[in-house]
C-alpha positions as CSV (number, residue, x, y, z in Angstrom):
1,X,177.3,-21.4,92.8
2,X,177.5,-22.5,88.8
3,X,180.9,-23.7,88.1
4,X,182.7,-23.9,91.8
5,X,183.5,-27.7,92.5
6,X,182.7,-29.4,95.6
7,X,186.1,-31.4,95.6
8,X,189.2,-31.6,93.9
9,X,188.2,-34.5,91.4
10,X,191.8,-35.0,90.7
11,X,193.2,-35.4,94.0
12,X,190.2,-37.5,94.7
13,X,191.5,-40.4,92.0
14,X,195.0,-39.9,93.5
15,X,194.1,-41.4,96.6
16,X,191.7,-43.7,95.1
17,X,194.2,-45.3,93.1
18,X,197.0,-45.2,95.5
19,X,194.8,-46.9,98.0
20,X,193.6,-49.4,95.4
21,X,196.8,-49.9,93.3
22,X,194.0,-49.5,90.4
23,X,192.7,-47.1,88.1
24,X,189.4,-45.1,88.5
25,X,187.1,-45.2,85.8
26,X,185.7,-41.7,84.7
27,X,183.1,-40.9,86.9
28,X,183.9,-43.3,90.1
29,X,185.3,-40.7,91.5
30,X,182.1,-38.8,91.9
31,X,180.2,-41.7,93.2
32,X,183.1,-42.4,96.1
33,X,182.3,-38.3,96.9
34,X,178.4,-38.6,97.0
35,X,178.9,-42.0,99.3
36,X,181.4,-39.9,101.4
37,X,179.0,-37.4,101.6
38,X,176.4,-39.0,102.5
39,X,178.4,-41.2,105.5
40,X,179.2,-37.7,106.8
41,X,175.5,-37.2,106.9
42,X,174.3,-40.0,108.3
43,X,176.9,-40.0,111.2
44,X,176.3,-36.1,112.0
45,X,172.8,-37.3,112.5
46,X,173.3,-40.3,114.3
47,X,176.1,-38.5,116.6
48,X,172.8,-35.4,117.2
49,X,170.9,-38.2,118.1
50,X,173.2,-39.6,120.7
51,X,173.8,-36.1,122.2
52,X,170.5,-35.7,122.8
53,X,169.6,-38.8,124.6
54,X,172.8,-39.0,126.4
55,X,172.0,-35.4,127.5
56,X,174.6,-33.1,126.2
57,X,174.4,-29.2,125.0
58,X,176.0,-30.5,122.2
59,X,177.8,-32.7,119.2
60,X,181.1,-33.9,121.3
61,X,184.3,-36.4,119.8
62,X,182.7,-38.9,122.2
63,X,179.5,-38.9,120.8
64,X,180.9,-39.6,117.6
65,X,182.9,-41.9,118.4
66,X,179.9,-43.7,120.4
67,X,178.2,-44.0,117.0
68,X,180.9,-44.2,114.1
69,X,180.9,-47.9,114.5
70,X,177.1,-48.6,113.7
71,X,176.9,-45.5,110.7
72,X,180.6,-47.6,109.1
73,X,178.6,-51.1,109.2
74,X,176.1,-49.3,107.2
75,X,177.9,-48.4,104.8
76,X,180.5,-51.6,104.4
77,X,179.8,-53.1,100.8
């Protein structure tokens, strides 16, 4: 839909900057959303993935957690 946001882009800095002790420059907050975003995406399928081999119906907290580790070290800067 045109004009409903994704994300509160205010809260968003709030954290950032309490987290950081710094101040976020004008669009870094979308930037930490899109890489947030795509983390999300990249584990979902990762986690589909491991259900699948490891022969479950279905997404489980233990086959997330089985891959969380391997989608954060892609994504560590």
């Amino acid at each position: 839909m045109v004009g409903q946001k994704l994300y509160p882009r205010a809260t968003v800095k709030k954290i950032v900057k309490a987290h950081s002790n710094c101040n976020v420059s004008k669009n870094a907050d979308v930037m930490i959303f899109l890489d947030y975003m795509l983390f999300m995406q990249t584990l979902m399928k990762e986690t589909a993935i491991e259900a699948k081999q490891g022969g479950e119906r279905g997404i489980t907290a233990r086959s997330v957690r089985r891959v969380t580790a391997d989608s954060l070290a892609k994504f560590r800067g």
